[in-house]
N, C-alpha and C positions, 0 to 999 in steps of 0.2 A: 303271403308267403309263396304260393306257388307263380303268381308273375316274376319274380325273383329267382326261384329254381328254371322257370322258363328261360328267362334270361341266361344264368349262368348257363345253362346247355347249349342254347343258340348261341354263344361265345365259343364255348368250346368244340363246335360242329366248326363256325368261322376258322378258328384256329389250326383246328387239322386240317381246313382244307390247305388255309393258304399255305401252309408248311407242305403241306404233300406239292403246293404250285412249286414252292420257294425248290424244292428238293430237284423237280425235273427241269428249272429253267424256264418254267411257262408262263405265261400272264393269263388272266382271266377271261382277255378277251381271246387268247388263242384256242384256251379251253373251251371256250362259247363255239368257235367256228367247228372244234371239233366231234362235237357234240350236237351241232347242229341248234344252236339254241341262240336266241335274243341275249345278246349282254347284258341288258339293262334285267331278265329276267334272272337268271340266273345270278348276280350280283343278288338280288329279291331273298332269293334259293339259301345262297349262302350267309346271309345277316337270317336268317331264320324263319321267313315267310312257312307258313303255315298249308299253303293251299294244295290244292290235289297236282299242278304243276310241278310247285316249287319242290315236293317230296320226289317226286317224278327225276327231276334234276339231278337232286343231290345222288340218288340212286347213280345215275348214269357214271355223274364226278367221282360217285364209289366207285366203282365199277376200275373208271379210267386212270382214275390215279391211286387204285388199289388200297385203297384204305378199310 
């Protein structure tokens, strides 16, 4: 059960981001430059990686596209 809740959350973190991209017109690779981050990491970040980075990230994506 809780891999399952895991999942569902890491969908729904996915979801709001790309809507908040979808909203301002950005891709994720323009977000990566702007943030200063690896695409390929960040892509990680957002499907729901776990690690002290990837939290690191989302933060910043908060931050940027104000969610």
């Amino acid at each position: 059960m809780p891999e399952q809740q895991f999942a569902e959350y890491a969908h729904e973190i996915e979801s709001t981001i790309k809507i908040g991209l979808f909203k301002r017109n950005m891709t994720q690779k323009e977000l990566a430059e702007l943030i200063h981050a690896n695409p390929q990491q960040l892509n990680r970040a957002i499907k729901g990686d776990m690690t002290p980075k990837s939290r690191e990230l989302r933060e910043q994506v908060a931050r940027v596209l104000n969610l």
